[in-house]
Structures are given as C-alpha cells and as structure tokens.
Biopython code that builds the backbone (N, CA, C, O; Angstrom):
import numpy as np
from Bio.PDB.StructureBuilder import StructureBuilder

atoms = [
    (1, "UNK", "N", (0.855, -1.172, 0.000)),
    (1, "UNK", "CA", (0.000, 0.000, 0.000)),
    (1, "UNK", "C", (0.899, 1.233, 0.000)),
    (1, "UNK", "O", (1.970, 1.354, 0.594)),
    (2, "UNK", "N", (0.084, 2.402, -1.008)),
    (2, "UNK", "CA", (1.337, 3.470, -0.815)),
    (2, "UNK", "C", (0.987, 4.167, 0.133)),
    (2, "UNK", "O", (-0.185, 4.174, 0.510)),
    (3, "UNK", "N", (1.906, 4.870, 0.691)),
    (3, "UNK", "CA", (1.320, 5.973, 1.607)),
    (3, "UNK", "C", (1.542, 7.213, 1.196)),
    (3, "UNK", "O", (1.253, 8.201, 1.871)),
    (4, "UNK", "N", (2.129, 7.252, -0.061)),
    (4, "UNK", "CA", (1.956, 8.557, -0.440)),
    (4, "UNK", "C", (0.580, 9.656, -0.910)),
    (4, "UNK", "O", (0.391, 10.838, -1.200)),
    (5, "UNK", "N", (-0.225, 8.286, -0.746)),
    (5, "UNK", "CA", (-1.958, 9.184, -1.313)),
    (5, "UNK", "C", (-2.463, 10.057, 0.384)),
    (5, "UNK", "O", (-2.865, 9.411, 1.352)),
    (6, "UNK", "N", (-2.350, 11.164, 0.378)),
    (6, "UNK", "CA", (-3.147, 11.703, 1.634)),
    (6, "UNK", "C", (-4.827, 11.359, 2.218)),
    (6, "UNK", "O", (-5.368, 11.338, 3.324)),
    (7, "UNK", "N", (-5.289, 11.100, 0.705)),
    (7, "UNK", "CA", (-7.244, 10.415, 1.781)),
    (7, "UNK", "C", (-6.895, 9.059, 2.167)),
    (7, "UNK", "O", (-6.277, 8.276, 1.444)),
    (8, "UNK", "N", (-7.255, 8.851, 3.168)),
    (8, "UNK", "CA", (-6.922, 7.578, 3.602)),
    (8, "UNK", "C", (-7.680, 6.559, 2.635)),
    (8, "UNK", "O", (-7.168, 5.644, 1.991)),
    (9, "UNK", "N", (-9.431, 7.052, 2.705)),
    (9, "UNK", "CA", (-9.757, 6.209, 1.927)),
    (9, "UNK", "C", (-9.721, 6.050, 0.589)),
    (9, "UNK", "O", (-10.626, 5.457, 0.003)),
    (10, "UNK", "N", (-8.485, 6.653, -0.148)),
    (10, "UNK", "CA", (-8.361, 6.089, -1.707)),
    (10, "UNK", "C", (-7.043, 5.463, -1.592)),
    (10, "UNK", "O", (-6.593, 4.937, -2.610)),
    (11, "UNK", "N", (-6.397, 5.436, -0.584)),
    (11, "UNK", "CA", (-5.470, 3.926, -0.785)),
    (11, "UNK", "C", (-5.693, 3.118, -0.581)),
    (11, "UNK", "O", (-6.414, 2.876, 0.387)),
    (12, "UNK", "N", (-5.114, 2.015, -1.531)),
    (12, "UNK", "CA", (-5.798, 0.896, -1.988)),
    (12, "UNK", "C", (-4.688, -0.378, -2.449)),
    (12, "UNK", "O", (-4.008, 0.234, -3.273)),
    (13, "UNK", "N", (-4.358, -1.185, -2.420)),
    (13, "UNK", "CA", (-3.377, -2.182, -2.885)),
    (13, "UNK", "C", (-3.343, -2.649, -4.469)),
    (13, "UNK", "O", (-4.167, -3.539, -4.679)),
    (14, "UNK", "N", (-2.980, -2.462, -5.026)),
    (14, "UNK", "CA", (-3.233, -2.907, -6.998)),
    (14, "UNK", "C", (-1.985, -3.711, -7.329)),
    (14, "UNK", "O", (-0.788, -3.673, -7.045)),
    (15, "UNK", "N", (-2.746, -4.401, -8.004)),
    (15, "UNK", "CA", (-1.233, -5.125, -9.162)),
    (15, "UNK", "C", (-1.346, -5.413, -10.426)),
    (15, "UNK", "O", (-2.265, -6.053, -10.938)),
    (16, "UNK", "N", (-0.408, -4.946, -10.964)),
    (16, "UNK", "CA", (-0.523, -4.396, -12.675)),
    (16, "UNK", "C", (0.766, -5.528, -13.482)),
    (16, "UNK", "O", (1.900, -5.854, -13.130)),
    (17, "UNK", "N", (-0.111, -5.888, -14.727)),
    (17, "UNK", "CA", (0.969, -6.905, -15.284)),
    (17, "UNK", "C", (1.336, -5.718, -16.489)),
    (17, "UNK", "O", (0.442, -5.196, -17.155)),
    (18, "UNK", "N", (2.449, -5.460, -16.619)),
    (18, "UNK", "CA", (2.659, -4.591, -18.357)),
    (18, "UNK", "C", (3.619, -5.610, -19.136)),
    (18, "UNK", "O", (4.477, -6.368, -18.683)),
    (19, "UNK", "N", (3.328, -5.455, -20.050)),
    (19, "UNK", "CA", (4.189, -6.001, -21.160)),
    (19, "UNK", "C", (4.981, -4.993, -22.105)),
    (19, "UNK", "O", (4.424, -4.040, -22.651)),
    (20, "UNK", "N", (6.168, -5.256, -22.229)),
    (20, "UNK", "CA", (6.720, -4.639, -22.818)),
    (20, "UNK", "C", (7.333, -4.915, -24.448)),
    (20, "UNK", "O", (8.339, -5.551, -24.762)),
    (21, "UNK", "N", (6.378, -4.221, -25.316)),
    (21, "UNK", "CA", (6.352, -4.526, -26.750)),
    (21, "UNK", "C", (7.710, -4.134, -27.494)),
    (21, "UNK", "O", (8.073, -4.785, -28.473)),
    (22, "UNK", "N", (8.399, -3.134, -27.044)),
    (22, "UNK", "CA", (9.582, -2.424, -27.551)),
    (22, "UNK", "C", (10.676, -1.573, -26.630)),
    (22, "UNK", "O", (10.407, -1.280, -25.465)),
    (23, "UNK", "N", (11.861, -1.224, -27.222)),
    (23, "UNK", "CA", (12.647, -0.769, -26.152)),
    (23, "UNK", "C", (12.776, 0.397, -27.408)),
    (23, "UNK", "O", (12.427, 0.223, -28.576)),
    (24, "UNK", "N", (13.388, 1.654, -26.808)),
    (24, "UNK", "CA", (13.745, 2.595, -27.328)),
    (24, "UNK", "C", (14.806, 3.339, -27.687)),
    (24, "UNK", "O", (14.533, 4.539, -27.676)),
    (25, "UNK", "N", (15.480, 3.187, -27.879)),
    (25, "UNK", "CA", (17.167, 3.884, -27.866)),
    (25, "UNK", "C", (16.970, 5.392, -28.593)),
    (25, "UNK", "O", (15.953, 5.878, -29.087)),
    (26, "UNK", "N", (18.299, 5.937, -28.475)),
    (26, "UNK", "CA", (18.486, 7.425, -28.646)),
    (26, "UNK", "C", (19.610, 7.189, -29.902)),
    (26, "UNK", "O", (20.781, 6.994, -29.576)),
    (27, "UNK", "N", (19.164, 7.215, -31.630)),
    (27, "UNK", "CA", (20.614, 7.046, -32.372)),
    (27, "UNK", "C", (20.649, 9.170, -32.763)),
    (27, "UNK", "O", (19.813, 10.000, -33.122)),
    (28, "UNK", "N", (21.993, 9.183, -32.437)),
    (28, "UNK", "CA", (22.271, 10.353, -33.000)),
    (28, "UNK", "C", (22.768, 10.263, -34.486)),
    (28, "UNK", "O", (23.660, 9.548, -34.942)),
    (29, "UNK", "N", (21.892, 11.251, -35.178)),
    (29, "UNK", "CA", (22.943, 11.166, -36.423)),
    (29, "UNK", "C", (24.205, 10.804, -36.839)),
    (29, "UNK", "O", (25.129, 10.646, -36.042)),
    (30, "UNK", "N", (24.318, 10.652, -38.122)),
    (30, "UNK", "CA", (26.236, 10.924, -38.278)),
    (30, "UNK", "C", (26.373, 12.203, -38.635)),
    (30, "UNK", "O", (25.431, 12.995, -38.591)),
    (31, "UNK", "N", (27.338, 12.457, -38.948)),
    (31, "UNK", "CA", (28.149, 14.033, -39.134)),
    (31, "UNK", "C", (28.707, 13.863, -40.531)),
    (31, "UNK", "O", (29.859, 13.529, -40.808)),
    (32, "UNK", "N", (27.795, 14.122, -41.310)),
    (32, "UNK", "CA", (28.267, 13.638, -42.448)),
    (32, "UNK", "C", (28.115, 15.260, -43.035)),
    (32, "UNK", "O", (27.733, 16.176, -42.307)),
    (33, "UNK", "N", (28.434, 15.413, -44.280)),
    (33, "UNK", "CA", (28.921, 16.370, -44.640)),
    (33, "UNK", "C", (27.586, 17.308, -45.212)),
    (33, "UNK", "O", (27.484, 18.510, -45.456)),
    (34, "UNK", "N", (26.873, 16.462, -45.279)),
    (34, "UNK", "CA", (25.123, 16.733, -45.981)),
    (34, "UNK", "C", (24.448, 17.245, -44.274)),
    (34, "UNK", "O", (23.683, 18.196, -44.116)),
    (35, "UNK", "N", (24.831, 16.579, -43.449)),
    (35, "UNK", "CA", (24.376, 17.074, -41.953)),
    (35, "UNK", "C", (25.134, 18.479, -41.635)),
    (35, "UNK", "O", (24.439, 19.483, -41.480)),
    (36, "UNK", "N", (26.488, 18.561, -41.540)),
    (36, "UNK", "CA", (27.380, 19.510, -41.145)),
    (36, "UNK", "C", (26.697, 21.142, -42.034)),
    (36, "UNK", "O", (26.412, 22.261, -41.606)),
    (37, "UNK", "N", (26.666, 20.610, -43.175)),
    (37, "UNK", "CA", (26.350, 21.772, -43.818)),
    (37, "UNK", "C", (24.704, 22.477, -44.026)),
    (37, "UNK", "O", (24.310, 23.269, -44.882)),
    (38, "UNK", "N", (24.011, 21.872, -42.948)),
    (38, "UNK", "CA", (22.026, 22.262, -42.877)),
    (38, "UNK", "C", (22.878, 23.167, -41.880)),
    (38, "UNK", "O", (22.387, 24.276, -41.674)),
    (39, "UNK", "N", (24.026, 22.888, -41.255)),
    (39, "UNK", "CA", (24.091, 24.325, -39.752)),
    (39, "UNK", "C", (25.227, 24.941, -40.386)),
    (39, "UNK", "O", (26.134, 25.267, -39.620)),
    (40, "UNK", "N", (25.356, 25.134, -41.399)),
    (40, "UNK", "CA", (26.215, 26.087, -41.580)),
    (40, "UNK", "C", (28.044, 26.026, -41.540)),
    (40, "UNK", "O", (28.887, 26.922, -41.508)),
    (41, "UNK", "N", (28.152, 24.412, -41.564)),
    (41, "UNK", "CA", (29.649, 24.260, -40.966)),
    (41, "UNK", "C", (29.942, 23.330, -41.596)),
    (41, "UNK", "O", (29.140, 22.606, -42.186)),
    (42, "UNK", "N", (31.460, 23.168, -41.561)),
    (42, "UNK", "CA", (32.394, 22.321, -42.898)),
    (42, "UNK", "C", (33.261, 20.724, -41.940)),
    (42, "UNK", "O", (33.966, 19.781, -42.299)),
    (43, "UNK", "N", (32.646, 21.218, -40.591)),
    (43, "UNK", "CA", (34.073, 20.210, -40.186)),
    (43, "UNK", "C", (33.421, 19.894, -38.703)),
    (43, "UNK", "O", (32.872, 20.832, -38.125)),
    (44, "UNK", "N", (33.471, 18.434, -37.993)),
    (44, "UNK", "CA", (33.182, 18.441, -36.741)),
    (44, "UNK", "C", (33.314, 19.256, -36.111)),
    (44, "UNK", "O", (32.429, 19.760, -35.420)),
    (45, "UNK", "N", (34.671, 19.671, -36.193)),
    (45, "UNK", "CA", (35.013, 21.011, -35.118)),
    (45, "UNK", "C", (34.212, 21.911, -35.032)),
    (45, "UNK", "O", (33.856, 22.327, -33.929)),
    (46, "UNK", "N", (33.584, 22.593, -36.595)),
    (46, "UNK", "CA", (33.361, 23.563, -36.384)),
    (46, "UNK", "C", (31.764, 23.604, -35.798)),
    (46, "UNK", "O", (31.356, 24.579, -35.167)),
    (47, "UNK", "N", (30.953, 22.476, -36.076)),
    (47, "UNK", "CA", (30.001, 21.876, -35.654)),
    (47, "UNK", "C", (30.256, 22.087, -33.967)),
    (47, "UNK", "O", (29.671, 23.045, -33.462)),
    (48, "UNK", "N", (30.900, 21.437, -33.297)),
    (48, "UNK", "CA", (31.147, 21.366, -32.048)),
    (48, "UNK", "C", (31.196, 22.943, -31.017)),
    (48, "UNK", "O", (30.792, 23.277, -29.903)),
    (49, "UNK", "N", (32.085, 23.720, -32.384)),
    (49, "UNK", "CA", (32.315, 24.721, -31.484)),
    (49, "UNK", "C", (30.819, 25.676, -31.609)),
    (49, "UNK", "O", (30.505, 26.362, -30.636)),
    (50, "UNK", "N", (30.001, 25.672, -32.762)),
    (50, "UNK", "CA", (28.522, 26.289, -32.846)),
    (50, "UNK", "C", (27.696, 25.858, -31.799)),
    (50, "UNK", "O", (26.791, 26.594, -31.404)),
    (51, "UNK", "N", (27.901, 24.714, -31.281)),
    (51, "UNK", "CA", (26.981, 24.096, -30.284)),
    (51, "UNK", "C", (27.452, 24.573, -28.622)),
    (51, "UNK", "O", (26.700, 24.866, -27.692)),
    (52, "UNK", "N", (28.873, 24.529, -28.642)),
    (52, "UNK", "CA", (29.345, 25.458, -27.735)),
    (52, "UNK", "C", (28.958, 26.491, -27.200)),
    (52, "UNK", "O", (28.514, 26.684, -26.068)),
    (53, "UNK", "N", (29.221, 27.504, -28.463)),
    (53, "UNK", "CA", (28.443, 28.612, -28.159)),
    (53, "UNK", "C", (27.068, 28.991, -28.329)),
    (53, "UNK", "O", (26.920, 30.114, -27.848)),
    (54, "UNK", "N", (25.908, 28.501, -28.848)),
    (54, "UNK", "CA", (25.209, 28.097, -28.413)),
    (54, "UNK", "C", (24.254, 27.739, -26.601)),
    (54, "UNK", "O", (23.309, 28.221, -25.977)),
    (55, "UNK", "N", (25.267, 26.620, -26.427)),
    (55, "UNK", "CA", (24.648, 26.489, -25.081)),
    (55, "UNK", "C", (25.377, 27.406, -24.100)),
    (55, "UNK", "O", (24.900, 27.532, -22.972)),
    (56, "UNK", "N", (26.343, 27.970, -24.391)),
    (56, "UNK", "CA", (26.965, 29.280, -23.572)),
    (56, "UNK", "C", (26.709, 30.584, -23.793)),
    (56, "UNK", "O", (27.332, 31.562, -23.380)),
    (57, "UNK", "N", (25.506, 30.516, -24.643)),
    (57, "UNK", "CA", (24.463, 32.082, -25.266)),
    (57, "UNK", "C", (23.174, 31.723, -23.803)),
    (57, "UNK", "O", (22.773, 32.473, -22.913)),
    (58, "UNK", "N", (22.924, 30.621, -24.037)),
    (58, "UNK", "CA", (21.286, 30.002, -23.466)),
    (58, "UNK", "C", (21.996, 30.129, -22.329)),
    (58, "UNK", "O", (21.917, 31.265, -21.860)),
    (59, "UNK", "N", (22.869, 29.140, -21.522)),
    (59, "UNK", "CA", (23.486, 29.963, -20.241)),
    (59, "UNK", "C", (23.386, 31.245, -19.806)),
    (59, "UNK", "O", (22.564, 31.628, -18.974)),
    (60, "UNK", "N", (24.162, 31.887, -20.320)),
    (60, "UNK", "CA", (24.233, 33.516, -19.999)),
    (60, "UNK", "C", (22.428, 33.895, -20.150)),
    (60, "UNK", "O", (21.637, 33.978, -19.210)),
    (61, "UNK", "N", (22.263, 33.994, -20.951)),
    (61, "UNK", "CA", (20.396, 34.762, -21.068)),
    (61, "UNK", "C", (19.689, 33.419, -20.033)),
    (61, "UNK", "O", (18.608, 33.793, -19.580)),
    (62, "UNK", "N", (19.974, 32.328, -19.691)),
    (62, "UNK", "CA", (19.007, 32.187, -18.294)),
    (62, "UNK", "C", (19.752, 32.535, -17.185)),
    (62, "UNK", "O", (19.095, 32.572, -16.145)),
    (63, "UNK", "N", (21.088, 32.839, -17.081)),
    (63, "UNK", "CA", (21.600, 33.188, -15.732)),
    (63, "UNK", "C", (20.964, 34.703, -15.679)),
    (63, "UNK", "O", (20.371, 35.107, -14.679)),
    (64, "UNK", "N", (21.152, 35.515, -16.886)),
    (64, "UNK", "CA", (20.437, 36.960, -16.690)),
    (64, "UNK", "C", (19.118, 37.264, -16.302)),
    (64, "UNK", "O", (18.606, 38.309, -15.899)),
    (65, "UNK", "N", (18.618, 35.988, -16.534)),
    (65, "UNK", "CA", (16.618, 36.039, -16.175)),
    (65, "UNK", "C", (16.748, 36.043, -15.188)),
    (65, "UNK", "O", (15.961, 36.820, -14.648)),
    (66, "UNK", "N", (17.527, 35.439, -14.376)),
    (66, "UNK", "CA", (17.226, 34.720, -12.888)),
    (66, "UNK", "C", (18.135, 35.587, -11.776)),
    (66, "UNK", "O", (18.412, 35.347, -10.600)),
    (67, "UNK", "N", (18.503, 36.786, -12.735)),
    (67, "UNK", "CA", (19.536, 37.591, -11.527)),
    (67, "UNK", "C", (17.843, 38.523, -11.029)),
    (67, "UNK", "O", (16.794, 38.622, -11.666)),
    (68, "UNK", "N", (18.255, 39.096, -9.569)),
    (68, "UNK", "CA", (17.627, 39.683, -8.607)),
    (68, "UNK", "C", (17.514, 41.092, -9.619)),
    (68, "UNK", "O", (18.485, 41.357, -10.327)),
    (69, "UNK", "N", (16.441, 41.869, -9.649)),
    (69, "UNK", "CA", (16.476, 43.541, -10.232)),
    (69, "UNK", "C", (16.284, 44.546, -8.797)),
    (69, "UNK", "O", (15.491, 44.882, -7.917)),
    (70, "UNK", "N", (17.072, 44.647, -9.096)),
    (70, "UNK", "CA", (17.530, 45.643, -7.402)),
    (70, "UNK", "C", (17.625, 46.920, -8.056)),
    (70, "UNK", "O", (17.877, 46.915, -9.261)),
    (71, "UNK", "N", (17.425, 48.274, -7.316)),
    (71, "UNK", "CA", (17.716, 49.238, -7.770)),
    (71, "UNK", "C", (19.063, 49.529, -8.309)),
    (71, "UNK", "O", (19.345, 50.306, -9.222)),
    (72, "UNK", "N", (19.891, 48.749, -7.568)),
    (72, "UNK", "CA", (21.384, 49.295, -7.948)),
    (72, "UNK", "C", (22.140, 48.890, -9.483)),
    (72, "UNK", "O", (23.125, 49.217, -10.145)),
    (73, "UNK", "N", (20.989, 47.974, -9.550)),
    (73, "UNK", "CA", (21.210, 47.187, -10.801)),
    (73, "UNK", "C", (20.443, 47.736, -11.923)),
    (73, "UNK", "O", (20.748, 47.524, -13.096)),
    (74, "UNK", "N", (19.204, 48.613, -11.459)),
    (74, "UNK", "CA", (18.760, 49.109, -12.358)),
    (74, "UNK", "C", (19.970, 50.286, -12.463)),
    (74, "UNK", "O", (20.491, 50.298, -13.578)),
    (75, "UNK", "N", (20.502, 51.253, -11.538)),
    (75, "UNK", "CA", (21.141, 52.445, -11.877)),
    (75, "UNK", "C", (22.121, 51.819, -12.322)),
    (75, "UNK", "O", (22.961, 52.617, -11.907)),
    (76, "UNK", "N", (22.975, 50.716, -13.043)),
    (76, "UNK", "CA", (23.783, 50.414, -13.405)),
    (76, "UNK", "C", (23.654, 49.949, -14.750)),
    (76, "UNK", "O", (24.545, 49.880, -15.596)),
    (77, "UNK", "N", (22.313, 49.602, -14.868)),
    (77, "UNK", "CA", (22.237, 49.439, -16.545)),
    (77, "UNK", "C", (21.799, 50.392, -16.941)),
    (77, "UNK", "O", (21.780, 50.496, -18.168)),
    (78, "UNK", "N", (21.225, 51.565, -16.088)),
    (78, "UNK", "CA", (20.936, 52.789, -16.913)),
    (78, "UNK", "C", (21.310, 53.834, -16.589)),
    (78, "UNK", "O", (20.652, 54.834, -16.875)),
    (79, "UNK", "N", (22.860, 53.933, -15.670)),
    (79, "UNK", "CA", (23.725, 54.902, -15.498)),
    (79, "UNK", "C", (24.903, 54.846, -17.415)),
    (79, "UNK", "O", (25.628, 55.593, -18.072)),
    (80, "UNK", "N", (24.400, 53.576, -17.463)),
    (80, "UNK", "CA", (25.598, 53.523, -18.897)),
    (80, "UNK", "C", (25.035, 54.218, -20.194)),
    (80, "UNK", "O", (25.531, 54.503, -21.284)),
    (81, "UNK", "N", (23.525, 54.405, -19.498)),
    (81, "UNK", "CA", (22.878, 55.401, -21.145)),
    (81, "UNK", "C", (23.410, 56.385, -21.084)),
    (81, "UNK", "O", (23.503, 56.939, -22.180)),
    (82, "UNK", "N", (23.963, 57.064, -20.024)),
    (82, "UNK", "CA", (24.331, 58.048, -19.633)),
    (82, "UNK", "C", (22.906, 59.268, -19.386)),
    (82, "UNK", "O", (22.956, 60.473, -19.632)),
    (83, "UNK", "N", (21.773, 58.531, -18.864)),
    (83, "UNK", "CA", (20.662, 59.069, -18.366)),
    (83, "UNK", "C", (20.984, 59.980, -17.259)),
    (83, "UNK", "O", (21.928, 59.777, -16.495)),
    (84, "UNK", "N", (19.890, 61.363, -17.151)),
    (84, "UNK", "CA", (19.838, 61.792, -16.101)),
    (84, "UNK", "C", (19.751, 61.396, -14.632)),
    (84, "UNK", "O", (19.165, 60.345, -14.374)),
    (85, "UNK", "N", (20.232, 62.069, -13.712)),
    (85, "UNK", "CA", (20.080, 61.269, -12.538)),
    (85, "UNK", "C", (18.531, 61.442, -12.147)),
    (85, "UNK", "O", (17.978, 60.464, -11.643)),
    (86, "UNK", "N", (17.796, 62.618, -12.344)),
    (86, "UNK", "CA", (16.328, 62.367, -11.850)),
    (86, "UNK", "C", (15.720, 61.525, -12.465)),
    (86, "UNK", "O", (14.593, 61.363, -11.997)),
    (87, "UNK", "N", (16.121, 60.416, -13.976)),
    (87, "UNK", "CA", (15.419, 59.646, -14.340)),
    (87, "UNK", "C", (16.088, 58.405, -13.708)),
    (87, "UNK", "O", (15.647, 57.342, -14.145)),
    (88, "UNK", "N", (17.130, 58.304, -12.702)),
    (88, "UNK", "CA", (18.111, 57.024, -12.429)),
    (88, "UNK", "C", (17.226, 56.872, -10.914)),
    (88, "UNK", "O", (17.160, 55.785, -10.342)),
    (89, "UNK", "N", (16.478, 58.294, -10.295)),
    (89, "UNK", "CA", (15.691, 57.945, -9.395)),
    (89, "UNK", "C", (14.653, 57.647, -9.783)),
    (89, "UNK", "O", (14.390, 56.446, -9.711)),
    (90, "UNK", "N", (13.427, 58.731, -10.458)),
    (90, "UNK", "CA", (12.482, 57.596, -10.157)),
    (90, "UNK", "C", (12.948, 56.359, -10.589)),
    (90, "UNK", "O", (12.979, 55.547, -9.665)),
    (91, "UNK", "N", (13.382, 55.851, -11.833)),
    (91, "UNK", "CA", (13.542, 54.592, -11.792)),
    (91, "UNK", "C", (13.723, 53.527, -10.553)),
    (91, "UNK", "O", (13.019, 52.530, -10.398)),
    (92, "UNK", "N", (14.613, 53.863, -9.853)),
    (92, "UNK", "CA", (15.019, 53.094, -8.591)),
    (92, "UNK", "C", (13.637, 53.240, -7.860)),
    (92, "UNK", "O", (13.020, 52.225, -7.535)),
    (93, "UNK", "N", (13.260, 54.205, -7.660)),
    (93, "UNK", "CA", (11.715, 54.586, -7.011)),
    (93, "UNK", "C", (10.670, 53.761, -7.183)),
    (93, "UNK", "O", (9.917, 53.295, -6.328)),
    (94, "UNK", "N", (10.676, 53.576, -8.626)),
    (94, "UNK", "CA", (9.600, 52.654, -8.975)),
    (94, "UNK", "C", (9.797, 51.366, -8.988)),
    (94, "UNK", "O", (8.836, 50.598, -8.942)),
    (95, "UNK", "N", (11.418, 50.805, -9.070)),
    (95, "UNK", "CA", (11.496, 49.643, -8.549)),
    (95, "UNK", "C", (11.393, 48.826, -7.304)),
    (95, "UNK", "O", (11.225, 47.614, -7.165)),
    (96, "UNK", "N", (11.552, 49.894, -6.334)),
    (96, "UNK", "CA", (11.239, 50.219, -4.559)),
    (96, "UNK", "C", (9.673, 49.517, -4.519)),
    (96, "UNK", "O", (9.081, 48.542, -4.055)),
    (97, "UNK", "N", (9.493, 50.486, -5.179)),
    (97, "UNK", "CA", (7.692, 50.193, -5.012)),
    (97, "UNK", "C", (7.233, 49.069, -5.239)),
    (97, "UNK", "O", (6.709, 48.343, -4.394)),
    (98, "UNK", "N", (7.459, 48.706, -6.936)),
    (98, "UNK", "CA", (6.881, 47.011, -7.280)),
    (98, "UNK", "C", (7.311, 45.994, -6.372)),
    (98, "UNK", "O", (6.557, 45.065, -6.082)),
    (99, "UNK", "N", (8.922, 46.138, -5.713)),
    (99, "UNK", "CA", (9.445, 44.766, -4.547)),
    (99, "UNK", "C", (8.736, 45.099, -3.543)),
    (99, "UNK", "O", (8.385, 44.060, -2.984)),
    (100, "UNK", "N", (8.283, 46.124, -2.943)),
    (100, "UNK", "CA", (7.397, 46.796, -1.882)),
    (100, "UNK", "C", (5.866, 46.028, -2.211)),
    (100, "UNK", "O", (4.977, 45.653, -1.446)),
    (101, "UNK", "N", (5.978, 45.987, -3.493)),
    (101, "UNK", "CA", (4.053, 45.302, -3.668)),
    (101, "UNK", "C", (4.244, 43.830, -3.970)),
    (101, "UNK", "O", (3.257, 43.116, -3.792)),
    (102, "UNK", "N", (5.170, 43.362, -4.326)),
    (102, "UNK", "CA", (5.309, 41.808, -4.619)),
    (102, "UNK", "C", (5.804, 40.972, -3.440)),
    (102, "UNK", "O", (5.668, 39.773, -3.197)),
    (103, "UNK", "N", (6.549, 42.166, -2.635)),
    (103, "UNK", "CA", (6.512, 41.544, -1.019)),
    (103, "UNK", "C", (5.429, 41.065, -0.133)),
    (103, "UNK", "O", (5.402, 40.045, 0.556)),
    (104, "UNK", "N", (4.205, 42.345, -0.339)),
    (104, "UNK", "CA", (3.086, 42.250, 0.112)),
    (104, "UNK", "C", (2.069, 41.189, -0.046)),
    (104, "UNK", "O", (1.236, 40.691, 0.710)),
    (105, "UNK", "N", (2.528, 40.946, -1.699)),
    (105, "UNK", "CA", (1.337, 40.229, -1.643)),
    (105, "UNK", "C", (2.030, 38.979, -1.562)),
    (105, "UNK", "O", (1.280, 38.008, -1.472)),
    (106, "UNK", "N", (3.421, 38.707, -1.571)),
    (106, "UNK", "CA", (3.825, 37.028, -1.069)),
    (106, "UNK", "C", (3.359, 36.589, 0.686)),
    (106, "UNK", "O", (3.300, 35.506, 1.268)),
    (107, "UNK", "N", (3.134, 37.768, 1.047)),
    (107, "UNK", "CA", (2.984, 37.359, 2.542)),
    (107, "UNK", "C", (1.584, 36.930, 2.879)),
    (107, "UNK", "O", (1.306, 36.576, 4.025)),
]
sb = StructureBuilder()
sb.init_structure("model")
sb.init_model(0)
sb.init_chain("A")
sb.init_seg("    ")
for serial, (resi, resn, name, xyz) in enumerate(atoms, 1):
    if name == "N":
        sb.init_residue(resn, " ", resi, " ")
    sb.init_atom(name, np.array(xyz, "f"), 0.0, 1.0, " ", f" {name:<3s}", serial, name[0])
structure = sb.get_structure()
C-alpha cells in the first residue's frame, strides 16, 4: 500500500501486469557532410564549437533572467545610457515600489 496518497480512503493495494512490446534507444545522427552543412559548418570542429556557443548564449540569457532587479542594478544598466540622474531615481523609485508590492502580496 502506498502511503503517499493523503485520503486515507483512496489507498488501496493494486497489481498491474505490463508487457513490454519495444525498447527505445536514442541514435544520434552521423556528421556527415550533408548534416554539417544544414548548420552552416564544414568540419566536426566547427560543428562542435557552434553548439558550444550556443549552449553558452542560453546559459548567460538564463543566468540573466534569474539575476535579482535591485535598484542598484537598475542604476547600473541605466547609469551607462548616460541618463539623467532624476530619471536614475524615479527609476530606482519605482522599482522600490513594485518589490514593496510583490513583497506584500507574497505574505
């Protein structure tokens, strides 16, 4: 019996026969020269290194989603426009506010 179901009364004891019709494997292509060249590239390497960078583009843009937006971070991406400082406050101002209301309502 599992005990992972919380109503008591829908756990229940079962036994299940499956059959298994097929197995599945993962074939990766080859790297053939008709493959290499749909991405743009002449040579494993250069294949390898597109995929590289690639997953070290998707890295960076989800590490950037997932950074904190703090005011200081706002006056730092928009001290480089070389924006006024009364627009570097409210900005910060209004970022005050939204963590001020998204605080609120997590509680």
């Amino acid at each position: 019996m599992t005990e992972a179901v919380a109503v008591e009364g829908l756990r229940a004891d079962r036994k299940a026969t499956l059959e298994v019709k097929d197995v599945k494997s993962l074939r990766l292509p080859e790297l053939t020269h008709d493959f290499l060249h749909n991405f743009g590239v002449h040579s494993t390497e250069q294949f390898a290194e597109m995929v590289r960078t690639l997953l070290d583009r998707r890295l960076e843009y989800t590490q950037a989603g997932n950074r904190p937006r703090t005011g200081a971070a706002a006056h730092r991406r928009v001290g480089h426009l070389g924006l006024a400082n009364d627009m570097l406050m409210r900005q910060a101002h209004k970022a005050l506010q939204r963590r001020v209301l998204e605080m609120r309502e997590a509680a």
